[in-house]
Wavefront OBJ file of the C-alpha trace (Angstrom):
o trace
v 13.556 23.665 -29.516
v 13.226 20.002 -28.847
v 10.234 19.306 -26.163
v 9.901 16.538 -23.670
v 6.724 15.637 -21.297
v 8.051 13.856 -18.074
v 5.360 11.979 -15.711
v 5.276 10.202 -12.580
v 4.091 10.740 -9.309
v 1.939 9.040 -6.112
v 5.559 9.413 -3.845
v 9.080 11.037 -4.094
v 10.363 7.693 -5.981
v 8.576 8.513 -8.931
v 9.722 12.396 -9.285
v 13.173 13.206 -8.176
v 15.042 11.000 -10.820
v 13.043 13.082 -12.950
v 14.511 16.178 -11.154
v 17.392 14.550 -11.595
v 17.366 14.530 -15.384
v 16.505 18.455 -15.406
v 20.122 19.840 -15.633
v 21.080 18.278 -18.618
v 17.946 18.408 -20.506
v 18.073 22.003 -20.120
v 21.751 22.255 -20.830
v 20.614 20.179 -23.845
v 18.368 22.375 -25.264
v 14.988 20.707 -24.277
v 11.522 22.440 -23.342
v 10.307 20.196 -20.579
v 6.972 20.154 -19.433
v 5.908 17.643 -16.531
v 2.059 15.915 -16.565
v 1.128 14.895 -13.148
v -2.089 15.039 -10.916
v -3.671 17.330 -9.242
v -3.138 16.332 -5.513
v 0.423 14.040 -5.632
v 3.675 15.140 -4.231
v 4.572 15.730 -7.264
v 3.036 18.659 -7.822
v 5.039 20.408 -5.279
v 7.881 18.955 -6.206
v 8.385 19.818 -9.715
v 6.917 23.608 -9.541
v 9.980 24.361 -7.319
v 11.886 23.925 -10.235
v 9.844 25.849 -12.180
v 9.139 24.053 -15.115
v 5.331 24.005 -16.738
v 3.161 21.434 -14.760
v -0.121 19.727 -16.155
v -2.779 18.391 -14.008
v -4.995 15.197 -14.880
v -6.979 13.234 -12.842
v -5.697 10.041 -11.562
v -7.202 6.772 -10.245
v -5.475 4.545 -8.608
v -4.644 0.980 -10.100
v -5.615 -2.130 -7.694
v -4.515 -5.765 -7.974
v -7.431 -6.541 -5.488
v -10.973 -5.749 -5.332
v -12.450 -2.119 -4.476
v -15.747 -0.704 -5.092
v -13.000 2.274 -5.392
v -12.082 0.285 -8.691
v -15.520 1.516 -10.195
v -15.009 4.998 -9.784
v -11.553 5.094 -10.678
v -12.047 3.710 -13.868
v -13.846 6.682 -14.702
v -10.657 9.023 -13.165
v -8.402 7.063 -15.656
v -10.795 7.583 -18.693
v -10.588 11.430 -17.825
v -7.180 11.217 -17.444
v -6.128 9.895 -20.835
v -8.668 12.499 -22.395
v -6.699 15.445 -20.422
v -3.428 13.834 -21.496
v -4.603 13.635 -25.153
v -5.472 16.719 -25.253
v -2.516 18.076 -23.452
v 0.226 16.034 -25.500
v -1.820 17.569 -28.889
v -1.115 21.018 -28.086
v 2.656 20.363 -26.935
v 3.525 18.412 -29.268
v 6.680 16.796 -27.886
v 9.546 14.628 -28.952
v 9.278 11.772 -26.838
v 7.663 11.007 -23.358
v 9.663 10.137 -20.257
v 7.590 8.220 -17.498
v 8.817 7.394 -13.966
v 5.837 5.488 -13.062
v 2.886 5.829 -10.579
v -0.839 5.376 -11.175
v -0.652 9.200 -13.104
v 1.541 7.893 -15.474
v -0.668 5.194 -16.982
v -3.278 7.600 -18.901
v -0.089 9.428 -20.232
v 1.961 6.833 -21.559
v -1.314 5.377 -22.993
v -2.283 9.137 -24.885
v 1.200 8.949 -26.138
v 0.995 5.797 -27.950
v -2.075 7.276 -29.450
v -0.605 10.444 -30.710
v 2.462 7.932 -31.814
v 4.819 9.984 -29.409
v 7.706 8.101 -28.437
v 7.864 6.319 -25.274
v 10.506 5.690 -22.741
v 9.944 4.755 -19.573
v 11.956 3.906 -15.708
v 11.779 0.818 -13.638
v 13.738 1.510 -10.568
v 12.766 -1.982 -8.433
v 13.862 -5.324 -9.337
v 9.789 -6.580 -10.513
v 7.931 -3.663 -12.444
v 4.983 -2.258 -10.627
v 1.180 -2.282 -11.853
v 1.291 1.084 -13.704
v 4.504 -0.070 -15.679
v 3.495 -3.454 -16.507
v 0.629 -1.863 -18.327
v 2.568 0.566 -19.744
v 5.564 -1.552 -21.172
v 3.508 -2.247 -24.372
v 3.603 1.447 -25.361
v 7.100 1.874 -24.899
v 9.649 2.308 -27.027
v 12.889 1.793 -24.368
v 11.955 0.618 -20.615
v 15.445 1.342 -18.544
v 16.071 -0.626 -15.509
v 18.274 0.075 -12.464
v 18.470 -3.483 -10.383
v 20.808 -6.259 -12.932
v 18.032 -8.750 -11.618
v 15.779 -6.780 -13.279
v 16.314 -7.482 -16.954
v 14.003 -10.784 -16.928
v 11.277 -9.091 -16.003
v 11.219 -6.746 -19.147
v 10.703 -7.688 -22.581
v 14.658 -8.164 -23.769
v 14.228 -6.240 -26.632
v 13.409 -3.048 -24.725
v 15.043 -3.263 -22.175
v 17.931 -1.545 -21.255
v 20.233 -1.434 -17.779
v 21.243 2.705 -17.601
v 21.000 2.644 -12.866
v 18.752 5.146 -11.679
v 19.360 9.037 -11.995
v 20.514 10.806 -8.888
v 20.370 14.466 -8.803
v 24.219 16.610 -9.199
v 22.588 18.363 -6.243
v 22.865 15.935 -3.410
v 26.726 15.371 -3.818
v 27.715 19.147 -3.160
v 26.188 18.709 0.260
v 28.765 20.407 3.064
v 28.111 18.198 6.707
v 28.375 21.287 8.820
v 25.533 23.095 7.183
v 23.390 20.273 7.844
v 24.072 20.380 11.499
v 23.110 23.951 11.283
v 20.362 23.353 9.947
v 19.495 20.801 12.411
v 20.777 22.757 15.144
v 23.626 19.571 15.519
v 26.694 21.365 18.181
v 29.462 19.024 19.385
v 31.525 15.774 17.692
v 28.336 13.161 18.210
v 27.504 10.898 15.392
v 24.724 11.768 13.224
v 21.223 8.821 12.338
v 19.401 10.015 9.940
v 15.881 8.439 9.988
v 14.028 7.894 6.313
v 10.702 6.631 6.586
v 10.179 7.178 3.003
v 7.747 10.265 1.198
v 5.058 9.685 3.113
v 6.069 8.355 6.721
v 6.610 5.265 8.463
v 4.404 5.444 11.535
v 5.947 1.534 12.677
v 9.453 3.412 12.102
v 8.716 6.815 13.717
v 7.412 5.009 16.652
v 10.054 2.626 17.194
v 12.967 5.458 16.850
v 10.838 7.580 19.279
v 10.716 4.981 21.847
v 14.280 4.304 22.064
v 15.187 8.395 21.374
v 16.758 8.632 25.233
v 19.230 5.523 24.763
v 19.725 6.676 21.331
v 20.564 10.288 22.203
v 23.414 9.199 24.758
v 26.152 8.705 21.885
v 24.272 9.922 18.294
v 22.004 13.242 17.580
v 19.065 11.995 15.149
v 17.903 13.714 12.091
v 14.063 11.884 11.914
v 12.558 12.566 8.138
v 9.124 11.648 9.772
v 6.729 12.691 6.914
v 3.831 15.159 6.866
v 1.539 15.401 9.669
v 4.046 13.085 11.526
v 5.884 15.555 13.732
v 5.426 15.513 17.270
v 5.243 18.374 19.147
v 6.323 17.254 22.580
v 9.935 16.170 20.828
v 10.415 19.523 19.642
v 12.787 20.828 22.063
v 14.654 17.221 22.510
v 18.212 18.419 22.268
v 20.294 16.106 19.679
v 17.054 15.518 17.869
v 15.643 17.005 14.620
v 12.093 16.443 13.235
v 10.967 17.466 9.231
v 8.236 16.142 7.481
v 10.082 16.279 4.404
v 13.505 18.101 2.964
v 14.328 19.025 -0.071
v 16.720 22.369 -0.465
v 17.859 20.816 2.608
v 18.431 17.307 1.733
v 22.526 17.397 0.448
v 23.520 18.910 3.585
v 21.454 16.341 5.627
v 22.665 13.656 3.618
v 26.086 14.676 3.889
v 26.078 15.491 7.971
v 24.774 11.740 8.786
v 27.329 9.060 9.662
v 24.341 6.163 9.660
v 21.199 6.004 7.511
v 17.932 3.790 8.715
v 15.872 3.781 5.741
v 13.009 2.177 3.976
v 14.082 0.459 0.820
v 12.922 2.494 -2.256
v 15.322 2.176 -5.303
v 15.473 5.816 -5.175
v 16.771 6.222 -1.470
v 18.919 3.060 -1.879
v 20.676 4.164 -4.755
v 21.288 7.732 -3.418
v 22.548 6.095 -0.513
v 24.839 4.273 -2.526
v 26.439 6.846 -4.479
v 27.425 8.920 -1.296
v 28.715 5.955 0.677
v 26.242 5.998 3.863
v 26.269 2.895 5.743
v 22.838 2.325 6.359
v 19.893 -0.189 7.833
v 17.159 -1.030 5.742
v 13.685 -1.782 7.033
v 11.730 -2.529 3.892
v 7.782 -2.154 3.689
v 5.883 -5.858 4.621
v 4.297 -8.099 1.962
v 1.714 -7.305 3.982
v 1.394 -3.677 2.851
v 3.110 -3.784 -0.545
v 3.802 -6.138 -3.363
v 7.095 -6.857 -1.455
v 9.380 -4.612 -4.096
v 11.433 -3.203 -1.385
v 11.710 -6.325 -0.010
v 13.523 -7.747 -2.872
v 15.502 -4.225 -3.438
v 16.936 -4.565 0.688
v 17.942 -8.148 -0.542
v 20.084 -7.441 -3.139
v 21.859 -4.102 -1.497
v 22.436 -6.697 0.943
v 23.744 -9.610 -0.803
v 25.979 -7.208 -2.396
v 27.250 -6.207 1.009
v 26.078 -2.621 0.549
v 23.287 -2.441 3.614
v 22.177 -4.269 6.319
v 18.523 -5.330 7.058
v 15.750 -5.304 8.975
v 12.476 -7.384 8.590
v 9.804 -4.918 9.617
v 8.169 -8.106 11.606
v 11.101 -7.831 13.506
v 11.325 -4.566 14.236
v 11.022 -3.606 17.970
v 12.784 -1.312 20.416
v 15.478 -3.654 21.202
v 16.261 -5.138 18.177
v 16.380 -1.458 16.585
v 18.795 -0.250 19.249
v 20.874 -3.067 18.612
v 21.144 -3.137 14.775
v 22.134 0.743 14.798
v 25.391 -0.020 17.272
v 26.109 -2.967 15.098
v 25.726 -0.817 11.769
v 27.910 1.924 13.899
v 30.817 -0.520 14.882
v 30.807 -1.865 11.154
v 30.251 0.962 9.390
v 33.698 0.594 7.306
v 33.345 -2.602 6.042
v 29.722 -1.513 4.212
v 31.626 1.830 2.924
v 34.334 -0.294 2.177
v 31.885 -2.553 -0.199
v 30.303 0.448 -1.897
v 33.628 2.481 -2.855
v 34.133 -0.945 -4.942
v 30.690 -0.997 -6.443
v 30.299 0.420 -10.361
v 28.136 3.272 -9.385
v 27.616 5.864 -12.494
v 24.518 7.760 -11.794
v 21.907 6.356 -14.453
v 21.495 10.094 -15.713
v 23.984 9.812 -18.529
v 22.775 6.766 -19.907
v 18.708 7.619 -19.148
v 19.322 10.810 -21.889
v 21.247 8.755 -24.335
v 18.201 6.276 -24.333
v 15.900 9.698 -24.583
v 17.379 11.312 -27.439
v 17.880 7.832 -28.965
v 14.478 7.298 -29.311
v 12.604 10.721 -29.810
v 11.244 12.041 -33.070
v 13.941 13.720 -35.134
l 1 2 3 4 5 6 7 8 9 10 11 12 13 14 15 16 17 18 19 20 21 22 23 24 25 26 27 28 29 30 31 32 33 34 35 36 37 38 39 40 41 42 43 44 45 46 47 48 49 50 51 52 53 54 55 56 57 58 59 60 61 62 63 64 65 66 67 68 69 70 71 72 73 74 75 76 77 78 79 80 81 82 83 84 85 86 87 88 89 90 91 92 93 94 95 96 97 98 99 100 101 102 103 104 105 106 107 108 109 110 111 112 113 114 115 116 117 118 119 120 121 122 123 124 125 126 127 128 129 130 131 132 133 134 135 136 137 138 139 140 141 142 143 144 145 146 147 148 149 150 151 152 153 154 155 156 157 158 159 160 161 162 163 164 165 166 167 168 169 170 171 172 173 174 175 176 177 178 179 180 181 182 183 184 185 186 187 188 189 190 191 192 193 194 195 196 197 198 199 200 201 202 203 204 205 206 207 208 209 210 211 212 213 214 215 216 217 218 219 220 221 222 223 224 225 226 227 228 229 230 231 232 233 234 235 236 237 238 239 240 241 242 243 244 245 246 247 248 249 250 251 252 253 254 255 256 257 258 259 260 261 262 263 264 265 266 267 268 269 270 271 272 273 274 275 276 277 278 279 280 281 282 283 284 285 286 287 288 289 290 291 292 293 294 295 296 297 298 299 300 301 302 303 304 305 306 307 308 309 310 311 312 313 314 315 316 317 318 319 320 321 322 323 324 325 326 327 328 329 330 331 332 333 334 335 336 337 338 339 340 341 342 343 344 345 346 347 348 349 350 351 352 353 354 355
């Protein structure tokens, strides 16, 4: 049996278009083991689907200065000693790595052990962690077409991002079940990304009453974000985070408001949500979302929302004009060449692994 070490991790980006790839690894006759650190998402994530998990440590990777930088040095070091060690006694075919400061140490032990390397880029620039992993990699697939001059040409290779089989078997009226939904009312579902958006959670909360007269709101709020005085709000549902859950959710909403992760915008994409995009600031990122809301929106596919921007009224009046043109951004994405990137991400895999 053929065996393959994913890694990513640090938010829901990084793992779930490695969840995505599980079903046909398996079908294909891999043993797939995931490396990932000890307190990420990912963690919980990928021992749902009860495949072997591998802790390192992990420091995180700073463009700026930290005294953090110091000791994290030292978390990296241990990581690519635990990821030596680990990848020795597996022994697999090839490496897959989604990205996230975990990732690094991996990719790096890897190279070492001359294990194959292939690694994801799902925005339009490569992040930190895959920057300084593109030297060690065999393949580096990319999802955005604007994407290809940022990777050396001779690795890189356009295969979309994978989307999990799951989330397009949804059925709407489960989700409303779930959520508690009764009546005809439109359904917003809010996406604030992994980990939250407090600047989004507050905004939809302060315009919930106006909102509530003609939609019900689903509000992914992330952990620790749920309020308890909104609990019995009628028309309005609060989780910190779904996953079993997520097709039917997906499939119940008529409008998405979303941050602008390629994983979410992509998903989005394949099941035909019309949806507003309010990407993270420069201010608190290295603007990659930024650039991903562009081009869904250049290509007619989402409308956005500058997070400067964003207040009460402004909100309230970018959902109703999402909601009265909602068929002309359907419209643009039933035309858009949108093969989930999971075919193409295995033919690169098996492409490149040790026979």
């Amino acid at each position: 049996m053929k065996t393959i070490v994913l890694t990513g991790g640090g938010s829901s980006g990084h793992v779930t278009p490695n969840i995505a790839l599980l079903p046909v690894l398996r079908r294909e006759g891999f043993d797939v083991h995931y490396i990932g650190s000890r307190g990420g998402i990912e963690r919980e994530l990928v021992l749902r689907e009860g495949i072997p998990y591998h802790e390192i440590s992990a420091g995180k990777l700073r463009r700026y200065f930290d005294v953090k930088n110091i000791t994290d040095i030292f978390r990296v070091a241990g990581g690519l000693g635990q990821a030596f060690s680990i990848l020795g006694r597996l022994k697999p075919a090839v490496v897959f790595s989604k990205g996230g400061f975990v990732s690094c140490p991996v990719v790096w032990a890897a190279w070492l052990r001359r294990i194959p390397v292939v690694i994801h880029e799902s925005d339009i620039t490569p992040g930190l962690t895959n920057k300084l992993s593109m030297p060690f990699a065999r393949a580096v697939c990319y999802t955005f077409p604007e994407s290809g001059q940022h990777i050396p040409e001779k690795k890189g290779i356009k295969t979309g991002i994978p989307i999990r089989e799951s989330l397009m078997e949804g059925k709407s009226q489960t989700g409303r079940s779930i959520c508690g939904f009764s009546g005809s009312k439109p359904v917003i579902m809010i996406i604030g990304g992994s980990l939250g958006s407090e600047r989004i959670n507050t905004a939809v909360r302060n315009v919930l009453d106006k909102l509530l007269k003609d939609f019900n709101v689903c509000h992914i709020c992330g952990r620790g974000n749920i309020k308890a005085e909104f609990s019995s709000t009628r028309g309005y549902k609060q989780f910190e985070y779904i996953n079993e859950e997520q097709p039917h959710i997906y499939a119940m909403a008529d409008l998405v408001v979303s941050r602008a992760g390629a994983t979410v915008l992509f998903e989005l994409l394949a099941l035909k949500k019309p949806n507003l995009l309010i990407p993270l600031s420069k201010s608190a990122s290295r603007g990659d979302q930024i650039l991903n809301a562009a081009s869904f929106e250049k290509q007619g596919y989402s409308m956005v929302l500058e997070e400067e921007r964003l207040n009460e009224e402004v909100l309230i009046r970018s959902i109703y004009q999402l909601s009265e043109n909602a068929d002309k951004y359907v419209s643009a994405m039933q035309d858009a060449d949108n093969d989930s990137g999971v075919t193409a991400v295995i033919r690169v895999i098996k492409k490149h692994m040790k026979q």
